[in-house]
C-alpha positions in Angstrom: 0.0 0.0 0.0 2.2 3.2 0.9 5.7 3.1 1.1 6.0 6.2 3.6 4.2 3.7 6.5 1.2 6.2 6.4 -2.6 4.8 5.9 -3.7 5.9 3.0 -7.4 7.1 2.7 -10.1 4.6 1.3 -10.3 7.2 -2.1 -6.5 6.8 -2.3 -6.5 2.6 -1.8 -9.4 2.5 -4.2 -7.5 4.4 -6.8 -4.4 1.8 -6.1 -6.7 -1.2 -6.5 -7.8 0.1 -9.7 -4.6 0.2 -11.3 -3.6 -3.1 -10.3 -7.0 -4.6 -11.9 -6.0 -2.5 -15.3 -2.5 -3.7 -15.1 -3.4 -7.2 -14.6 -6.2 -6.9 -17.2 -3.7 -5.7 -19.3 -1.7 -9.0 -20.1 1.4 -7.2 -21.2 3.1 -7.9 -18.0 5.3 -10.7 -17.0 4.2 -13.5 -14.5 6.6 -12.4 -11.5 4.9 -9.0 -11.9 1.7 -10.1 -12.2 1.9 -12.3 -8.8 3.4 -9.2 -7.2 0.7 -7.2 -8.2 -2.2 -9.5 -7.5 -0.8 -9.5 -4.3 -0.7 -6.0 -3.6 -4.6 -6.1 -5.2 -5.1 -8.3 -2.1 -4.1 -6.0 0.2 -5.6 -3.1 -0.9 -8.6 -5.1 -1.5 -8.8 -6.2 2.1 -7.8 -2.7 3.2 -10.9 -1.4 1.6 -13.4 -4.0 2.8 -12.5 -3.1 6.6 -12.5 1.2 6.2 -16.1 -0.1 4.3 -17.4 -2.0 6.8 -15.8 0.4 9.8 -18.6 2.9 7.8 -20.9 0.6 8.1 -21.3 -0.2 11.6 -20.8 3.6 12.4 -23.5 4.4 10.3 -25.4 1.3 12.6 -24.8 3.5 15.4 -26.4 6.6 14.3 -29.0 5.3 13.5 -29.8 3.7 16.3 -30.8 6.8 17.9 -33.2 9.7 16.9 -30.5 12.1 18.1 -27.6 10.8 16.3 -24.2 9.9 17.8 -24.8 7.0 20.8 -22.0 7.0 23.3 -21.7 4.7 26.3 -19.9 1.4 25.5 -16.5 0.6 24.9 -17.4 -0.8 21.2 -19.6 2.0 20.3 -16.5 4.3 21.3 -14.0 2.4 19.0 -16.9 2.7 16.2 -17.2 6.6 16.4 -13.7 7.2 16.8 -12.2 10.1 14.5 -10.5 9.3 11.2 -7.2 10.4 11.2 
């Protein structure tokens, strides 16, 4: 994913996972670059899945109450925490 050791955002790892697919849907590159890649594809793949599904239980959350934001449990905490 990044180099630099910083998380990207989910726009950014999208992005990333979209070039792998074109580059593997390519075909004009070789077999050790094409494991590499699919690899990588994982990653961001499985990076994207958890900021989605983060979303989704936060979004659980508010909804649970008319008022919006619910606060009192330790999960619901690690839910609603800010994005850095």
């Amino acid at each position: 994913m990044s180099a630099k050791g910083k998380e990207p955002t989910f726009e950014e790892a999208l992005k990333s996972l979209e070039n792998v697919v074109a580059k593997l849907e390519s075909g004009e590159i070789k077999l050790e670059e094409s494991i590499r890649l699919f690899e990588e594809g994982m990653k961001l793949s499985s990076f994207c899945q958890k900021r989605l599904d983060d979303a989704d239980r936060k979004i659980e959350v508010l909804l649970r109450k008319p008022g919006g934001v619910v606060s009192g449990t330790e999960d619901e905490s690690d839910i609603l925490r800010d994005e850095e």
